[in-house]
C-alpha positions in Angstrom: 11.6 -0.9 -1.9 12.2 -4.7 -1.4 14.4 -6.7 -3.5 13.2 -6.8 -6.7 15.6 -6.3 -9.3 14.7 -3.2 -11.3 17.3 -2.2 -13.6 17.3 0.9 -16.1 17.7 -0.3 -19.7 17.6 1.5 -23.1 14.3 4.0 -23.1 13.3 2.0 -20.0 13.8 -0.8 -17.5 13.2 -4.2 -17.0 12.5 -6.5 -14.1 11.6 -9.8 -13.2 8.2 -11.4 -12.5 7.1 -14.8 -11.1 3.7 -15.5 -12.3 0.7 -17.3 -10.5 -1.7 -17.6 -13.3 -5.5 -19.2 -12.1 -5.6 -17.1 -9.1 -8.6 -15.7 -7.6 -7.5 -12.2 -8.3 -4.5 -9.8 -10.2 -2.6 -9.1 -7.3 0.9 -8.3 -6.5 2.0 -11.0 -3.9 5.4 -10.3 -2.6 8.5 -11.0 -3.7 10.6 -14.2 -4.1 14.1 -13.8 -4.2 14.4 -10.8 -6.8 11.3 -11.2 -8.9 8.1 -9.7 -7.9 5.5 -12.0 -7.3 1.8 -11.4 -9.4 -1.1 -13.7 -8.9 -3.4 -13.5 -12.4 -7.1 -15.0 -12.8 -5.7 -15.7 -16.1 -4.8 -19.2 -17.5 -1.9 -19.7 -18.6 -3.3 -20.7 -22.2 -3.1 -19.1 -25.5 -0.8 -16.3 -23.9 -3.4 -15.0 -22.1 -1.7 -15.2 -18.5 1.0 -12.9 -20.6 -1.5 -10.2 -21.4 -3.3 -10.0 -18.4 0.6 -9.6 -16.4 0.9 -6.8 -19.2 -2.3 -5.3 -18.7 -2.0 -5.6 -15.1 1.3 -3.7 -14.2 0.4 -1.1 -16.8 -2.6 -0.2 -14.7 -0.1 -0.7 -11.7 2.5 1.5 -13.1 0.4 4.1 -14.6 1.8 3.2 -18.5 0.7 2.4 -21.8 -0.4 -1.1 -22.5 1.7 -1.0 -25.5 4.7 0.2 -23.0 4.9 -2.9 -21.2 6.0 -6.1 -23.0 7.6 -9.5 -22.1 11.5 -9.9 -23.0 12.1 -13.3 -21.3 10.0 -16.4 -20.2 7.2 -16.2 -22.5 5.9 -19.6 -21.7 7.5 -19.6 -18.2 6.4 -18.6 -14.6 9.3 -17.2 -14.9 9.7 -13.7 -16.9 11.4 -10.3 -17.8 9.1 -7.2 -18.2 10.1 -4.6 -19.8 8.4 -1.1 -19.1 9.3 1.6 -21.9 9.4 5.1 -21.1 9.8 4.3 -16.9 12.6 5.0 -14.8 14.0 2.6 -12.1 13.2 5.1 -9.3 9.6 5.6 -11.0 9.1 1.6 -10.8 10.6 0.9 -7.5 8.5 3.5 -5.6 5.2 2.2 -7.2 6.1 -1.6 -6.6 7.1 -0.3 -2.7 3.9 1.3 -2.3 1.7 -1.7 -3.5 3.7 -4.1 -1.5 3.7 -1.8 1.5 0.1 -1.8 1.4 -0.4 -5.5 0.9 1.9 -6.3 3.8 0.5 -3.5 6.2 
């Protein structure tokens, strides 16, 4: 897959995320530097740019929407997701596939 950083952590992994919130569509838009790049319709008010990344890389990922939560950058562009119950190798081919897609 590209370069985002997807590293195996307890029950887990984790990653990072640059967010786009007010965009026309959830998307997955690239990468920029090792954070994966999501474009929400969400604002970025009341948290709901959080649960719409949550809900949007659940659907992506094929998880709960309990199973993915926010462990950094809560009120950042900026943040660490954290996907329980996924492997590394589980994440990374999904991400590949969706970016694959977009840039083919």
């Amino acid at each position: 897959m590209s370069d985002v950083s997807v590293k195996d952590a307890p029950g887990g992994v984790t990653f990072p995320v640059r967010v786009t919130p007010r965009a026309h569509k959830n998307e997955i838009a690239g990468v920029q530097g090792e954070a994966l790049k999501i474009k929400l319709a969400a604002p970025p008010v009341e948290g709901a740019a959080n649960t719409a990344l949550c809900e949007f890389l659940a659907e992506q990922l094929g998880a709960r929407k309990s199973a993915v939560t926010l462990v950094a950058g809560q009120t950042s562009r900026n943040k660490v997701v954290r996907v329980q119950g996924a492997t590394a190798d589980h994440v990374r081919t999904v991400l590949g596939k969706a970016l694959g897609l977009r840039e083919g």
